[in-house]
C-alpha positions as CSV (number, residue, x, y, z in Angstrom):
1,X,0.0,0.0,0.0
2,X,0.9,3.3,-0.6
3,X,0.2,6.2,1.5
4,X,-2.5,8.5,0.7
5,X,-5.4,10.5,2.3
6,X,-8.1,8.8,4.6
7,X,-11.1,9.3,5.6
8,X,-13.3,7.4,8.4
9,X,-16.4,6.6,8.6
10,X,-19.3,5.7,10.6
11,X,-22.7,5.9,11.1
12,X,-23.2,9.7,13.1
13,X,-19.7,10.9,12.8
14,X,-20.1,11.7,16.9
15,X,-18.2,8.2,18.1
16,X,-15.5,5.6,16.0
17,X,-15.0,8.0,13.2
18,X,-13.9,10.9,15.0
19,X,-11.9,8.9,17.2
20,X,-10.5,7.3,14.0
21,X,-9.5,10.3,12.3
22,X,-8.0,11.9,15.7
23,X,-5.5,8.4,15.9
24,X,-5.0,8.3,12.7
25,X,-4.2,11.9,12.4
26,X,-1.9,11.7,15.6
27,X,0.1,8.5,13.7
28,X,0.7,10.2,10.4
29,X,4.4,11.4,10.0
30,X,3.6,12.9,6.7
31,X,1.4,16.2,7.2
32,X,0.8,16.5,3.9
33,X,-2.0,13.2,3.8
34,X,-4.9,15.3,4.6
35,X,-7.1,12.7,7.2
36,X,-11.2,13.2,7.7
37,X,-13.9,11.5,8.8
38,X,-17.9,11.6,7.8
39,X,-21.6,9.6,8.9
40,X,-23.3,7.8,6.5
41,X,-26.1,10.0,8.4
42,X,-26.7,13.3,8.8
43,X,-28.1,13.1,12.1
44,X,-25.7,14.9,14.0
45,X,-24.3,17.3,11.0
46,X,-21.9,20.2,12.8
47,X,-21.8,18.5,16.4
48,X,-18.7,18.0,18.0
49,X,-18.0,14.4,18.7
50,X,-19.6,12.7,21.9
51,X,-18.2,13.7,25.0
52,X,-16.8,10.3,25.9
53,X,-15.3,10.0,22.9
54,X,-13.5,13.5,23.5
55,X,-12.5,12.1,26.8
56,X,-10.9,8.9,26.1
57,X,-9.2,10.7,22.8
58,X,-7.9,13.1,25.6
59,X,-7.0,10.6,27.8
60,X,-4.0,9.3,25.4
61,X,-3.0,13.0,24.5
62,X,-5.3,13.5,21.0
63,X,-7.0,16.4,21.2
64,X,-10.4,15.9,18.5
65,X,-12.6,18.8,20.1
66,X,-12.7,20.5,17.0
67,X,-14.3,18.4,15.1
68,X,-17.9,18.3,13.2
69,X,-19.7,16.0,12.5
70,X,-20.3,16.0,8.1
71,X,-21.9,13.0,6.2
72,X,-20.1,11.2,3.4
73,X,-20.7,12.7,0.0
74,X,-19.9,11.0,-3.4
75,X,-16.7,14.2,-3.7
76,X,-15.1,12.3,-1.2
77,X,-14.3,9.3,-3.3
78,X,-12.1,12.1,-5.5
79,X,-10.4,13.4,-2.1
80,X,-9.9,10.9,-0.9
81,X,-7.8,7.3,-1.1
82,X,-8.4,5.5,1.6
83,X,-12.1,5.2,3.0
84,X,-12.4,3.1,6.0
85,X,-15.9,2.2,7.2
86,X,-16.5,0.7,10.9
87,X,-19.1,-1.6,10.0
88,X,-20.8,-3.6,7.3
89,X,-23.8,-1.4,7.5
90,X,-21.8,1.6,6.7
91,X,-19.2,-0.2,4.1
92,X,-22.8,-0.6,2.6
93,X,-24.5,2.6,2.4
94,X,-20.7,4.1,0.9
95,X,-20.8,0.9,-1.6
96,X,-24.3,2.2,-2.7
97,X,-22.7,6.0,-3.5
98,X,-19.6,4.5,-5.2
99,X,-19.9,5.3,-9.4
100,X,-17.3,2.9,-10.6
101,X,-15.0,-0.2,-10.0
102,X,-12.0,2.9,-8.7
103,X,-14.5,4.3,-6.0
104,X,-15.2,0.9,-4.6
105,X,-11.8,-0.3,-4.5
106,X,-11.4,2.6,-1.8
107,X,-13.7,1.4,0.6
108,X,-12.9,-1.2,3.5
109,X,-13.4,-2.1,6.8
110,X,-11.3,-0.4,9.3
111,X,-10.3,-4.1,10.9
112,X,-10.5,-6.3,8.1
113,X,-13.2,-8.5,8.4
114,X,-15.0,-7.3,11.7
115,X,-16.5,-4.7,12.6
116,X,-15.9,-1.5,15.2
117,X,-18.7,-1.8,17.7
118,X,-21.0,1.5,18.1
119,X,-20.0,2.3,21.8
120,X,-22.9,5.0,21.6
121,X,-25.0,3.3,23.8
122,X,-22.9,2.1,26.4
123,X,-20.7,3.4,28.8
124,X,-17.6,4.9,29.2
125,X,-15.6,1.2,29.3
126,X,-17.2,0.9,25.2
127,X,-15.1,4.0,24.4
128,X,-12.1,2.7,25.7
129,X,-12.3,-0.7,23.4
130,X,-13.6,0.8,20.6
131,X,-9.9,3.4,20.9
132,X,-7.8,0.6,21.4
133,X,-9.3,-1.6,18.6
134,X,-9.0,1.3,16.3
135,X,-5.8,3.1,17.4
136,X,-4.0,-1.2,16.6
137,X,-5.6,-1.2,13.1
138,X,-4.3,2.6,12.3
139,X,-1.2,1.0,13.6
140,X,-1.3,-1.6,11.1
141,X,-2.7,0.9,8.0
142,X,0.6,2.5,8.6
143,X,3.3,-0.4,8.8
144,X,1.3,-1.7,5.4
145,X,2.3,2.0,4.0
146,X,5.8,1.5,4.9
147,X,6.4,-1.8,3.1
């Protein structure tokens, strides 16, 4: 693989995708891949991410308080390179935007073949799996970009 820019997604963009974009972000030595993250949903369009999720981000020094929520629009299959979706719903509803065999080739799962649980629901302890599942796999995006 070789690098390029990224963009997570999720359902809300409030939860995983922030905290996806905020490692990922934190990770990337080259300041030049420009990193985002969208909801397949535009239910929370301009809100900041959830509050646990800012607190466990915080909690290992990333600081993703300035972000808003967006949904995913088709444009971001020309800004982007790398789209990583937390879940099979989600890898669908991009899959159903994509125009062509290039756009779809973009899109994975963030951990392979499972799936980032939505900690929305949960408590605090949901966050703090959901940040370490995610912050191994941005890990493992990265060592892929160096071979």
């Amino acid at each position: 693989m070789v690098p390029g820019n990224v963009l997570m997604v999720c359902l809300g963009n409030i939860c995983r995708s922030p905290l996806a974009h905020g490692i990922f972000q934190d990770l990337v030595t080259d300041r030049n891949i420009i990193v985002d993250s969208a909801g397949t949903a535009n239910y929370h369009t301009g809100a900041a991410p959830d509050p646990r999720s800012r607190e466990i981000a915080a909690q290992h020094g990333i600081d993703i308080s300035q972000q808003q929520a967006r949904q995913f629009v088709v444009e971001d299959f020309d800004q982007f390179d790398y789209i990583y979706v937390m879940d099979y719903s989600n890898q669908q509803n991009v899959l159903r935007l994509a125009r062509n065999d290039q756009d779809h080739a973009k899109v994975h799962l963030l951990l392979g073949n499972a799936e980032v649980e939505d900690p929305y629901y949960g408590g605090k302890e949901g966050f703090a799996v959901v940040f370490n599942k995610i912050q191994k796999a941005c890990q493992q995006i990265l060592e892929q970009w160096k071979n």
